[in-house]
C-alpha positions in Angstrom: -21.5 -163.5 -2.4 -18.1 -161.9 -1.3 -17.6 -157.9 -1.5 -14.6 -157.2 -3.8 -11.6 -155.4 -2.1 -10.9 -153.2 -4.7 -12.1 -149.5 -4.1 -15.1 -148.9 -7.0 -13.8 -146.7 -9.7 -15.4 -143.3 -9.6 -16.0 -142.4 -13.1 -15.6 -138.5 -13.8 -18.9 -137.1 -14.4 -19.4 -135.2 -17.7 -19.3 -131.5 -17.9 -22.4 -130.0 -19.1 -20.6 -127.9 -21.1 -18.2 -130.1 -22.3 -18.1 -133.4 -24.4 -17.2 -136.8 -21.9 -14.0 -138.5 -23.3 -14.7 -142.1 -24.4 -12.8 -144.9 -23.1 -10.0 -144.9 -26.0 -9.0 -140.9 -25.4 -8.9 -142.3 -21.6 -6.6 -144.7 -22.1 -4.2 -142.4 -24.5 -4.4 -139.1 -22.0 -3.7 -142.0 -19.1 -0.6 -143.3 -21.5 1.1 -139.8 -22.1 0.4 -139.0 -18.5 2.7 -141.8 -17.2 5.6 -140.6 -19.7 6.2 -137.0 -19.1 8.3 -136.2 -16.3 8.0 -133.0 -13.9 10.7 -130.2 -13.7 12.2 -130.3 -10.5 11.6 -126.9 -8.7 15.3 -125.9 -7.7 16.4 -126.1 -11.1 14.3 -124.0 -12.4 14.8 -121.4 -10.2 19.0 -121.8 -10.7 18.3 -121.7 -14.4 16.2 -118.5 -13.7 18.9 -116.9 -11.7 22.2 -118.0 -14.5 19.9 -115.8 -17.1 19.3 -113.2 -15.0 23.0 -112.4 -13.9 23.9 -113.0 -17.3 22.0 -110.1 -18.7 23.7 -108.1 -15.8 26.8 -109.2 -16.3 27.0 -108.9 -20.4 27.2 -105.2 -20.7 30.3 -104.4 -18.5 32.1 -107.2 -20.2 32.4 -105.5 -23.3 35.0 -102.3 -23.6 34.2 -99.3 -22.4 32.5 -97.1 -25.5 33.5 -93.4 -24.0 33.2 -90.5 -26.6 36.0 -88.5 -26.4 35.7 -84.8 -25.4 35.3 -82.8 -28.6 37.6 -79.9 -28.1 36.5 -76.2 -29.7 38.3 -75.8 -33.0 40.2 -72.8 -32.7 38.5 -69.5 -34.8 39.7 -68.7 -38.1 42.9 -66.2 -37.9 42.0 -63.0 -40.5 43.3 -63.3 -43.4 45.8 -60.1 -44.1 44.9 -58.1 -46.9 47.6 -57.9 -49.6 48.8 -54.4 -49.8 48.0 -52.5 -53.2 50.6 -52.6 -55.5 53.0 -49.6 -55.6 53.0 -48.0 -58.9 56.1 -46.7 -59.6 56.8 -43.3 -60.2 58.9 -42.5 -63.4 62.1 -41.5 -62.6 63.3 -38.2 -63.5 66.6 -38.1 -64.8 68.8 -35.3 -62.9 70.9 -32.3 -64.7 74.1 -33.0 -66.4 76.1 -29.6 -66.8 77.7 -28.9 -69.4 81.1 -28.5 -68.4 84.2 -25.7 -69.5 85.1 -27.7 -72.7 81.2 -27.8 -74.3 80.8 -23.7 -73.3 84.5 -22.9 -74.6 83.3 -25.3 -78.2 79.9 -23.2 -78.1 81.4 -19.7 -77.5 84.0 -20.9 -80.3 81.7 -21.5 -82.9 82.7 -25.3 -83.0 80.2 -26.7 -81.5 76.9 -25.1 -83.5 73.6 -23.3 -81.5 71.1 -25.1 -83.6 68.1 -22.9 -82.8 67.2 -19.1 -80.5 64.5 -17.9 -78.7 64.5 -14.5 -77.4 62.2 -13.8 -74.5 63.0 -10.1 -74.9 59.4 -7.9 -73.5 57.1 -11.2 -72.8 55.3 -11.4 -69.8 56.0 -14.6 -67.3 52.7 -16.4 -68.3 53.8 -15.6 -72.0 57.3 -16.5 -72.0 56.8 -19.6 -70.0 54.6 -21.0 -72.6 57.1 -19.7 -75.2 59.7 -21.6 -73.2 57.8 -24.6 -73.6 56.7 -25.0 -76.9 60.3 -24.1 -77.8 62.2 -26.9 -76.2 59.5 -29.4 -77.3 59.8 -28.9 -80.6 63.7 -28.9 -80.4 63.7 -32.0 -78.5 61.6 -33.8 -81.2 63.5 -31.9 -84.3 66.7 -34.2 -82.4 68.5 -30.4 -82.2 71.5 -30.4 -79.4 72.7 -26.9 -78.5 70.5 -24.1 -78.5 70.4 -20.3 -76.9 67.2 -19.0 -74.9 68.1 -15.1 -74.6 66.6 -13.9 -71.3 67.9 -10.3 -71.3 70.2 -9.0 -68.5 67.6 -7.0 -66.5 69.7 -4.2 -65.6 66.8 -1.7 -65.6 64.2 -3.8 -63.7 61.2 -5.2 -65.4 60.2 -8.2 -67.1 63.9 -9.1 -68.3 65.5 -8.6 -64.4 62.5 -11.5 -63.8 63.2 -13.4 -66.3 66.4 -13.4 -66.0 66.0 -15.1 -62.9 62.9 -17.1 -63.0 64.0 -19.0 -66.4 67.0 -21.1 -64.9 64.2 -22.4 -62.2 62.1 -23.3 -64.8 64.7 -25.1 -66.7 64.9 -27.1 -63.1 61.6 -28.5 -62.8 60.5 -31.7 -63.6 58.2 -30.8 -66.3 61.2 -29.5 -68.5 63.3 -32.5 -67.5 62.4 -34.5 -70.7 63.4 -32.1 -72.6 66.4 -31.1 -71.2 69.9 -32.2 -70.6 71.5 -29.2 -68.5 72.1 -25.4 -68.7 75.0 -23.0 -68.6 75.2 -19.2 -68.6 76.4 -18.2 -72.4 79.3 -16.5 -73.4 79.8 -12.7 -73.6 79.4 -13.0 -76.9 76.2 -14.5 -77.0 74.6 -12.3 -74.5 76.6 -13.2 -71.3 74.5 -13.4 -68.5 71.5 -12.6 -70.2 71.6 -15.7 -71.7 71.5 -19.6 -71.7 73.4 -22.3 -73.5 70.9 -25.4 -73.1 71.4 -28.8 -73.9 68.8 -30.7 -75.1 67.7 -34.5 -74.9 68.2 -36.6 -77.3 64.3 -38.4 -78.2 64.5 -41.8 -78.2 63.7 -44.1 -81.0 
């Protein structure tokens, strides 16, 4: 009897752990076997090397994202303060005199003194008040002429002050309302101890 050629065939000895494979999940594992086909080792590797300068190269081909330099915003200017409204001082009117042709009409008789008051004997304080209750009440009564008798003051006293302290009075603003102008009367109604006053009109 002839010895065969053929090499015997070693049959894989089963694991102790593990089941053996029958002869049909032989034949199938031996089938797939013969159709898959290895990778080749150098195209792997170029594959490997495309991806990896690929994810190098991606980022700088986009456009550059640089945030611009935020500059300080400047600080507020202060605001100015409005300045306070002015309020406005009333105006006083100024003194009118009366002129040569009202005195010649009042020392005539043509033009009428509507109302007197004689500061004979009265004390400044006294006949300052006086004064002022006088030409309030002619100002509202609408007069227009009247005579404020001072006394000439010859002799010294009260009448020499008066006679020069009333025509400063009759100047100041306080009176100013009241009064148009001043004169010094006629002889005959006292001359120079005496005043010829015009008063304001009141208005309506």
């Amino acid at each position: 009897m002839k010895r065969s050629s053929r090499p015997p065939v070693l049959e894989p000895r089963p694991s102790p752990r593990r089941r053996a494979l029958s002869e049909e999940e032989r034949e199938l594992w031996e089938t797939v076997a013969k159709q898959v086909k290895p990778l080749r080792k150098h195209r792997v590797a170029k594959a490997v090397v495309k991806a990896g300068v690929k994810a190098h190269v991606a980022p700088l081909a986009g456009p550059s994202l640089v945030a611009p330099a935020l500059r300080p915003s400047p600080p507020p200017r202060p605001v100015a303060e409005a300045p306070a409204p002015r309020i406005a001082k009333p105006q006083v009117p100024p003194l009118a005199p009366l002129g040569k042709r009202e005195r010649t009409k009042l020392s005539r008789g043509r033009s009428e003194i509507e109302a007197r008051l004689d500061l004979h004997g009265m004390t400044q304080t006294r006949a300052h008040r006086a004064l002022t209750g006088f030409l309030h009440r002619a100002h509202h009564n609408g007069l227009t002429f009247v005579l404020v008798i001072t006394g000439k003051g010859r002799s010294g006293g009260e009448s020499g002050v008066l006679r020069r302290q009333v025509p400063e009075w009759l100047s100041l603003p306080e009176f100013r309302a009241f009064v148009v102008g001043f004169e010094t009367a006629h002889i005959g109604h006292g001359g120079e101890g005496a005043l010829y006053v015009r008063i304001r009109r009141a208005r309506l």
